[in-house]
C-alpha positions as CSV (number, residue, x, y, z in Angstrom):
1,X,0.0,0.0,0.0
2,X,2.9,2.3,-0.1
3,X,6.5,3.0,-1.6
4,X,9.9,2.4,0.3
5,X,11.4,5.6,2.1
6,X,14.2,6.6,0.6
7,X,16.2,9.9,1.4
8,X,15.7,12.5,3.9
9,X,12.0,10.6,4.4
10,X,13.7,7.6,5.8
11,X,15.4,9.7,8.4
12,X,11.6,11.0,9.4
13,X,10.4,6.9,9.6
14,X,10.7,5.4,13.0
15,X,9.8,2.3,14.8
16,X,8.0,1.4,18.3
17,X,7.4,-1.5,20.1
18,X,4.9,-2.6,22.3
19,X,3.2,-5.4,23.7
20,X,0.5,-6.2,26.3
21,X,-2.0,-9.3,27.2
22,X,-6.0,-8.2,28.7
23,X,-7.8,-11.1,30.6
24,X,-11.7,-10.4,30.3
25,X,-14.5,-13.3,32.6
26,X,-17.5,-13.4,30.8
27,X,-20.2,-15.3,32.7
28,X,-21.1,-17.3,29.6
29,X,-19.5,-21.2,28.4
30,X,-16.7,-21.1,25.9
31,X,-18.8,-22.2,23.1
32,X,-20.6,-18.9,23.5
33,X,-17.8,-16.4,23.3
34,X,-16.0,-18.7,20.8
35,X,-18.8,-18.2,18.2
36,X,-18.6,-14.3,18.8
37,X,-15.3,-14.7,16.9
38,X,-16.0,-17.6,14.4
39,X,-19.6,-16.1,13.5
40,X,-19.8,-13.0,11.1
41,X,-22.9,-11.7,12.1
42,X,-22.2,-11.8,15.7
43,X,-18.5,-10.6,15.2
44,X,-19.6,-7.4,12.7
45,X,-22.0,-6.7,16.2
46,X,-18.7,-6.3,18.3
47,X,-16.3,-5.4,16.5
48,X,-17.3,-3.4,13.0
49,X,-19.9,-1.2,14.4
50,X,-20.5,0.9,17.2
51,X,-21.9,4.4,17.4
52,X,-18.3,6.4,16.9
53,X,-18.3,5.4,13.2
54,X,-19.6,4.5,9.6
55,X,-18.8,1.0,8.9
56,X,-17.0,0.6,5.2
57,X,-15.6,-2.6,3.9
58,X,-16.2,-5.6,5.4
59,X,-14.9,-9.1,4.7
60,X,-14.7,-12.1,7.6
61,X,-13.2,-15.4,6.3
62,X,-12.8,-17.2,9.5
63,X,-10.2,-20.0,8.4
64,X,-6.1,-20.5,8.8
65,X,-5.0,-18.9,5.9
66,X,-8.6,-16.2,5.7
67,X,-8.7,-12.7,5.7
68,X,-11.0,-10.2,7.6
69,X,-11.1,-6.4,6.5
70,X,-13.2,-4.0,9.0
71,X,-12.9,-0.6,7.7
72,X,-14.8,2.4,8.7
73,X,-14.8,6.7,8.7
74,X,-14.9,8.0,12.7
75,X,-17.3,10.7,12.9
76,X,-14.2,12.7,12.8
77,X,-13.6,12.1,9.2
78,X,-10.3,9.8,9.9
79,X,-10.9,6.6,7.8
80,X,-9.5,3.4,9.8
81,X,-8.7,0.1,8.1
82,X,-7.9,-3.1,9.5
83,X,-6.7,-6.4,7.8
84,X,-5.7,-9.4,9.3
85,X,-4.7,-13.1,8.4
86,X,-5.3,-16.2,11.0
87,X,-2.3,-17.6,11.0
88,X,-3.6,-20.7,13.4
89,X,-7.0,-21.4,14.8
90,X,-8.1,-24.3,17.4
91,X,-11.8,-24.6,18.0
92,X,-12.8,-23.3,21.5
93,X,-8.9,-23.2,22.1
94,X,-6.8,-20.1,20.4
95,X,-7.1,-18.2,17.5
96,X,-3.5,-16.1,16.8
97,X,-3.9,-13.2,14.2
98,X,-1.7,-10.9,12.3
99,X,-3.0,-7.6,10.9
100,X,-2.0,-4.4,9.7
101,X,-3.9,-1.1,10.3
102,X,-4.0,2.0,8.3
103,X,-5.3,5.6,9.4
104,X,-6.6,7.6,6.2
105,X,-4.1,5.3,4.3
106,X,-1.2,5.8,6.0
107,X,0.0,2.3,7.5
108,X,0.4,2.7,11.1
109,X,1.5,-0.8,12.7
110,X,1.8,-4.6,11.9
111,X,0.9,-7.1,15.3
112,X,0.2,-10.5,16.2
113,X,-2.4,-11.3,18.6
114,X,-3.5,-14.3,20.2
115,X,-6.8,-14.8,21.6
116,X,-7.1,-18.0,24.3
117,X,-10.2,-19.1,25.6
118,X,-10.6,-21.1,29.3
119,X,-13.4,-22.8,30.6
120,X,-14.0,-21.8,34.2
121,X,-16.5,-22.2,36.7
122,X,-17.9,-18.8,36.4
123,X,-17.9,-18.8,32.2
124,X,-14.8,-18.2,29.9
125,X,-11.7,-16.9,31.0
126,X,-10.6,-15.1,27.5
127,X,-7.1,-14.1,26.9
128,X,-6.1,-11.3,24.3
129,X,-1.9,-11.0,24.0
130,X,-0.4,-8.4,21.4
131,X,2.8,-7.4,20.2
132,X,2.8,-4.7,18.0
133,X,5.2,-2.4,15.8
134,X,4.0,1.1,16.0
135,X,5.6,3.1,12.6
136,X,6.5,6.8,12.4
137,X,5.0,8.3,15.6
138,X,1.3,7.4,14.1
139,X,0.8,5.0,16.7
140,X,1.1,3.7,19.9
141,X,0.9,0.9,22.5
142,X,-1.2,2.6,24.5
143,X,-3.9,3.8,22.3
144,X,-3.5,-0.1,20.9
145,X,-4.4,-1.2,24.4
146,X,-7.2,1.4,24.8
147,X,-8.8,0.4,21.4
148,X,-8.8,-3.3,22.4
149,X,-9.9,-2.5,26.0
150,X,-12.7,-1.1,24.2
151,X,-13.4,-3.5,21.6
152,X,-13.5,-6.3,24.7
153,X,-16.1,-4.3,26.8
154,X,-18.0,-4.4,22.9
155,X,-17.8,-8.2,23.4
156,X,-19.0,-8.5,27.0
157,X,-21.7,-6.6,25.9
158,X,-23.2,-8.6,23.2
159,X,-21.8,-12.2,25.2
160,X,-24.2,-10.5,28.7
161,X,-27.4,-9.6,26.0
């Protein structure tokens, strides 16, 4: 989606790391929270909508090797786009993720994610892990963190409807 810096804009390109791992209880079995991932209805509900923007593109191909694309304008005018590949998924077990993101078409940061789900006696322990590169001051750990700490209250919310 863009060209090599070369010149005096390579000296303006910089790279961040970051990394972090968010434990969420829902009160519902495995199964349940599982299928908010694996299902495209459910998972557009969490994670594609919301009331702070316009929902674009969409694709969810929920297989190793598949593709899902959530793109969408804030009210702000700022134009987000996500794309990620599953890299390995094991039913009711893991799904691990990489994905790009892009911020009015400007590519901001590459992760990996792993999401891990435990059956406990109160529901589903659910485990989200990220490490992510952060390019040229767009982006940040923290506001990654913030976004998914967002995106995991979304979740409770449908899981607790």
């Amino acid at each position: 989606m863009g060209t090599p810096a070369t010149g005096s804009d390579a000296a303006e390109k910089t790279v961040a790391h970051s990394g972090f791992t968010l434990t969420r209880d829902y009160p519902v079995p495995v199964g349940s929270v599982w299928s908010a991932f694996a299902d495209e209805d459910q998972k557009r509900e969490w994670f594609g909508g919301g009331a702070v923007w316009t929902p674009g593109e969409w694709q969810h191909d929920f297989r190793v090797g598949g593709r899902d694309v959530a793109e969408g304008t804030f009210h702000g005018g700022t134009v987000s786009r996500y794309v990620a590949r599953y890299t390995d998924i094991v039913e009711n077990v893991r799904i691990i993720t990489s994905y790009d993101m892009w911020l009015d078409g400007a590519h901001i940061s590459t992760s990996v994610a792993s999401f891990e789900f435990e059956g406990i006696a109160t529901g589903t322990r659910f485990t989200h892990t990220e490490h992510g590169i952060h390019l040229d001051g767009l982006d940040d750990g923290e506001g990654r963190r913030e976004g998914t700490e967002g995106l995991l209250t979304a979740l409770g919310e449908l899981l607790t409807r």
